[in-house]
C-alpha positions in Angstrom: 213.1 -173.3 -45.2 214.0 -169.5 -46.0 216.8 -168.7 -43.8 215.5 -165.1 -43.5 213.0 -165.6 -40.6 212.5 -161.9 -39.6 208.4 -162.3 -40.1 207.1 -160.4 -42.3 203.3 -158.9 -41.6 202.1 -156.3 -44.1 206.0 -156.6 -46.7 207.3 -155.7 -42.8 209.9 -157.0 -40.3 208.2 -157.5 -37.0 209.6 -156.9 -33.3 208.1 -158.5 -31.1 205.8 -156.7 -27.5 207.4 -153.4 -26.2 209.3 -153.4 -23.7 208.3 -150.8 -20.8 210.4 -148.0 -20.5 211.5 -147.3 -24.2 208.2 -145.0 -24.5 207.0 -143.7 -22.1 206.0 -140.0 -23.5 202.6 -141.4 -24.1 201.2 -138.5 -25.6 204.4 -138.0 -27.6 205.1 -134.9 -26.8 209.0 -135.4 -26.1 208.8 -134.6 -22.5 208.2 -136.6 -19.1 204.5 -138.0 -18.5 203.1 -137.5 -15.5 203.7 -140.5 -14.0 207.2 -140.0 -14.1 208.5 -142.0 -17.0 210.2 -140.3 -19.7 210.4 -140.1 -23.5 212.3 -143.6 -25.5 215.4 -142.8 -26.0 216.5 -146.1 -28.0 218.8 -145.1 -30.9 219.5 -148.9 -32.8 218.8 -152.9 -32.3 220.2 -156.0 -33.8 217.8 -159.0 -34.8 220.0 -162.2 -35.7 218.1 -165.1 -37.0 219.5 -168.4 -35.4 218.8 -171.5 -37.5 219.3 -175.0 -36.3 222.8 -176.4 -36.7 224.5 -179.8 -37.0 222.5 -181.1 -34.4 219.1 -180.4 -36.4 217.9 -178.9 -33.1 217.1 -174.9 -32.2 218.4 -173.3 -29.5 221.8 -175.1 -29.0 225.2 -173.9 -28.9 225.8 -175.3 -32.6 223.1 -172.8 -33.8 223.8 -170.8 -36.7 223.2 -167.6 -38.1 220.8 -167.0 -41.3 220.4 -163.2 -41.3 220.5 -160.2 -39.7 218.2 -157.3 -39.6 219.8 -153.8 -38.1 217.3 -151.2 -37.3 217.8 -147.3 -36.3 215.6 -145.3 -34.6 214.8 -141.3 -34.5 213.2 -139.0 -32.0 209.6 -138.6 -32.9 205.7 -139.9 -32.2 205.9 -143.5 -31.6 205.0 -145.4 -34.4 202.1 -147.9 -33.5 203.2 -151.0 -34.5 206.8 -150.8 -32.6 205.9 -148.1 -29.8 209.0 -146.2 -31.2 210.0 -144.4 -34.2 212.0 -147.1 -36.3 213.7 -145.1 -39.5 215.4 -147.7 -41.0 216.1 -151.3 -41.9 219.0 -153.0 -42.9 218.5 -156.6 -44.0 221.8 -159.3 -44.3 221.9 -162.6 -45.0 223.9 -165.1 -43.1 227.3 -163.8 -44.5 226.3 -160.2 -43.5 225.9 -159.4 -46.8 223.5 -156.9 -47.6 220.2 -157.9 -49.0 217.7 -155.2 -49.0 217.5 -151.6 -47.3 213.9 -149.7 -46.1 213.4 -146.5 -45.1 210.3 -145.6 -43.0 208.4 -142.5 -42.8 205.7 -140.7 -41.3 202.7 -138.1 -41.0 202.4 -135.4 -38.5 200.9 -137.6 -36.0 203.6 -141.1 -36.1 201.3 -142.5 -38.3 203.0 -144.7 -40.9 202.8 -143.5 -44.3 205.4 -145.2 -46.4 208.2 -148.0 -46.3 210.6 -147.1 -49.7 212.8 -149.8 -50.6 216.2 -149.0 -52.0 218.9 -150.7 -54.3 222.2 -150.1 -54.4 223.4 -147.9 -57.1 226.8 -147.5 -59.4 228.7 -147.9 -56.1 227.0 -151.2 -55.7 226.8 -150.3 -51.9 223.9 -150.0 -49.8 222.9 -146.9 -47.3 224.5 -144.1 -49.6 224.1 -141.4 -51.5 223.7 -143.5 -55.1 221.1 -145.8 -53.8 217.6 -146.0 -55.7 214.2 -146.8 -55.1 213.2 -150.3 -56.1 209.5 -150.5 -54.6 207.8 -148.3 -52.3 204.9 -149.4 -49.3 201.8 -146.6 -49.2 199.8 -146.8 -45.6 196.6 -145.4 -45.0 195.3 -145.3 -41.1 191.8 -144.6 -39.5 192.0 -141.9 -37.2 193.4 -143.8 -34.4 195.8 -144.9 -35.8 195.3 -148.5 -37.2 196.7 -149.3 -40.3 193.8 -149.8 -43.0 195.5 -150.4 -46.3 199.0 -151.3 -47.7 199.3 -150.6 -50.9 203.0 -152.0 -52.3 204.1 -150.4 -55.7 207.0 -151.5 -57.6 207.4 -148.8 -60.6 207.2 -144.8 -60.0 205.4 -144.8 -63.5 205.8 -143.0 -67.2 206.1 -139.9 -65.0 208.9 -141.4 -62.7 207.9 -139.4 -59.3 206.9 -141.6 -56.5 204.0 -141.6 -54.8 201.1 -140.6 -57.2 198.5 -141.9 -59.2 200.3 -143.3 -62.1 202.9 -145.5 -59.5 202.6 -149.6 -60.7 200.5 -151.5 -57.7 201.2 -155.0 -57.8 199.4 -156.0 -54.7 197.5 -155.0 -51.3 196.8 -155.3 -48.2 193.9 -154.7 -46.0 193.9 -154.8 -42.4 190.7 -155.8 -40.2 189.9 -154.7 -36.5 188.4 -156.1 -33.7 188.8 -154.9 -29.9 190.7 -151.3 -31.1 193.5 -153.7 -32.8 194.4 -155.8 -35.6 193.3 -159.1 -36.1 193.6 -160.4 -39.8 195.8 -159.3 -42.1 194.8 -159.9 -46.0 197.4 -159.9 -48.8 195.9 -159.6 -52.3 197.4 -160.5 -55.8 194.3 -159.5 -57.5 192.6 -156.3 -57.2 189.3 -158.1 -58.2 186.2 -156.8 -60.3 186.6 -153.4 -59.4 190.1 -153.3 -60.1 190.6 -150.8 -57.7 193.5 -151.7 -54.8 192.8 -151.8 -51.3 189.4 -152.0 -50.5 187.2 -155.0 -49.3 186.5 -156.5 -53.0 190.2 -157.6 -53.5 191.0 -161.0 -53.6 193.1 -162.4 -50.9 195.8 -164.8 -51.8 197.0 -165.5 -48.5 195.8 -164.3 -44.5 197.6 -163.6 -41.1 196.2 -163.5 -37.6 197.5 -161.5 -34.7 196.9 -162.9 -31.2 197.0 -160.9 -28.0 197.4 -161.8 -24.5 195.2 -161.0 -21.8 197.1 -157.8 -21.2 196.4 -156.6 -24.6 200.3 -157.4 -25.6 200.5 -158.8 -29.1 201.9 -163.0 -28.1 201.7 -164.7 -31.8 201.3 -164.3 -35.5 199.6 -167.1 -37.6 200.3 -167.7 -41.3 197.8 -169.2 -43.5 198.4 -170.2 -47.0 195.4 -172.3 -47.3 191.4 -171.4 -47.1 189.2 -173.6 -45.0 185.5 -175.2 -46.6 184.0 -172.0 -46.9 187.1 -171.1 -49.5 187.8 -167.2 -47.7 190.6 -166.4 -46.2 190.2 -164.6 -43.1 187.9 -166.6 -41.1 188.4 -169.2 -38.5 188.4 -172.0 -40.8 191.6 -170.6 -42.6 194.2 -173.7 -42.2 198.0 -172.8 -40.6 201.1 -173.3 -42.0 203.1 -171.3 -40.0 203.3 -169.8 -36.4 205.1 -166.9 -35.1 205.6 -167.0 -31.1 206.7 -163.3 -29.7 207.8 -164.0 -26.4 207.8 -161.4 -23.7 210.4 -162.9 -20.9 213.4 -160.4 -21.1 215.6 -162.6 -22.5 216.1 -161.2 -25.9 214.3 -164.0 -28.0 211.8 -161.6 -29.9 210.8 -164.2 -32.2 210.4 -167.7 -32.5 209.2 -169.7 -35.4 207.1 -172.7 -35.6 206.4 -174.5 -39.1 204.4 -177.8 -38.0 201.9 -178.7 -35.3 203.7 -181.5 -34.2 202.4 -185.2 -33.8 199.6 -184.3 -31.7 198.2 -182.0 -34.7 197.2 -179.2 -32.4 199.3 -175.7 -33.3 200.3 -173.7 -29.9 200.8 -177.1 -28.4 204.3 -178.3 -26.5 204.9 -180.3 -29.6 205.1 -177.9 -31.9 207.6 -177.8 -34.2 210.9 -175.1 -34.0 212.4 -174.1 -36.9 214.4 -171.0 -35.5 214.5 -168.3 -33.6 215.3 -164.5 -33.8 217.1 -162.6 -31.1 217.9 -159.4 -30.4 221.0 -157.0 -29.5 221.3 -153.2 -29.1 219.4 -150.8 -26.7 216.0 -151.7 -28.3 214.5 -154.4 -25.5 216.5 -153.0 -22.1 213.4 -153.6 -20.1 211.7 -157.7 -19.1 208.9 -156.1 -18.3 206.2 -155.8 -21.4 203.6 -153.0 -21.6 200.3 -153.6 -23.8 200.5 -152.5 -27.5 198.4 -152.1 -30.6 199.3 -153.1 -34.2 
């Protein structure tokens, strides 16, 4: 079991439903809404990964730690998928060793447009001046917002700028909607006969689903590794390996991770099996009450 559970949908760490209160300023505009709420004014959180310890059991006080993801936040339009304006990511493994650094960035309207990956550089430190890029995410949205495409490139190319047409694309993803959200998420290896990236004719290698509760709030993300008999990934036939829950009950756990169905064979069942569990510090979750949100 990878230690480093922070999920990751679309080469992403996830938080789990947003927490009422940390944006507000629906229309983004950086001043009270009319309702009376006000703008977020989070500034950092802390997501520590708790694995199971001695007693080969989750949540117990001989739990221990198998990474850490800091994030910071800026002033700005939310950003869809975390109802705030997340900046950057700071990965550690259990030792709080840095492992990998992200920067996020967006368009005029708090759209996502890339996540840039750094290394360290001669100072052999993360998060200063010396660091390099190493890989860099490129979004594109529809006009409301919803991610459409992910396109993850790993070389700036023979012109070595960032961000234009000769970059190295190594893989995709493409986002489906239904109901105004996400539903499936489709990683692809292969950019299939067309050899052009991002678009419906790649060739998935893997699929998530995002579930929603009756209030719209996002409640679970599904892995699946394995199509079902009609060999596509992305339908309902699509078999599980792996179940995110993102529990909304104010008590910090933002993330808890299920890797087997349990004896009764049935995922989302009481016997499901725990493998561990992410919780989070910081200002980012103040609020236990959850407001609807959209990938």
């Amino acid at each position: 079991m990878n230690a480093h559970l922070h999920l990751v949908v679309a080469g992403l760490g996830l938080l789990a439903c947003s927490p009422a209160g940390r944006n507000t300023d629906t229309d983004a505009g950086g001043t009270e809404d009319p309702d009376g709420s006000t703008p977020a004014t989070c500034t950092h959180a802390t997501q520590t990964t708790y694995l199971a310890g001695p007693d080969g059991m989750v949540g117990t006080n001989d739990d221990v730690i198998g990474s850490t993801l800091e994030i910071e936040f800026a002033p700005g339009p939310p950003d869809a998928f975390f109802r705030a304006h997340p900046i950057k990511f700071l990965y550690k493994e259990a030792s709080g060793h840095p492992t990998q650094l992200t920067r996020w960035a967006y368009d005029a309207h708090g759209h996502r447009q890339t996540v840039t990956q750094y290394g360290p550089g001669p100072d052999e430190t993360y998060d200063t001046g010396d660091d390099v890029v190493v890989g860099q995410n490129v979004f594109t949205s529809d006009t409301s917002g919803l991610l459409v495409s992910n396109l993850f490139r790993t070389s700036a190319g023979p012109n070595e700028i960032w961000g234009d047409a000769d970059d190295l694309i190594v893989n995709a993803i493409r986002f489906t909607h239904a109901d105004g959200r996400v539903d499936w998420v489709l990683p692809a290896n292969d950019p299939g006969t067309d050899g052009v990236w991002g678009n419906d004719d790649d060739r998935p290698s893997s699929s998530e689903r995002l579930r929603y509760d009756a209030q719209g709030r996002r409640s679970a993300v599904e892995l699946y590794s394995q199509t079902g008999p009609d060999t596509k990934f992305g339908t309902d036939d699509d078999i599980m390996g792996v179940r995110m829950v993102l529990p909304c009950r104010g008590d910090r756990v933002v993330q808890e991770l299920y890797d087997s169905p349990g004896h009764d064979g049935a995922w989302g069942s009481t016997d499901d099996t725990i493998s561990g569990r992410v919780i989070e510090s910081g200002d980012l979750c103040e609020s236990a009450t959850c407001e609807p949100t959209i990938f």
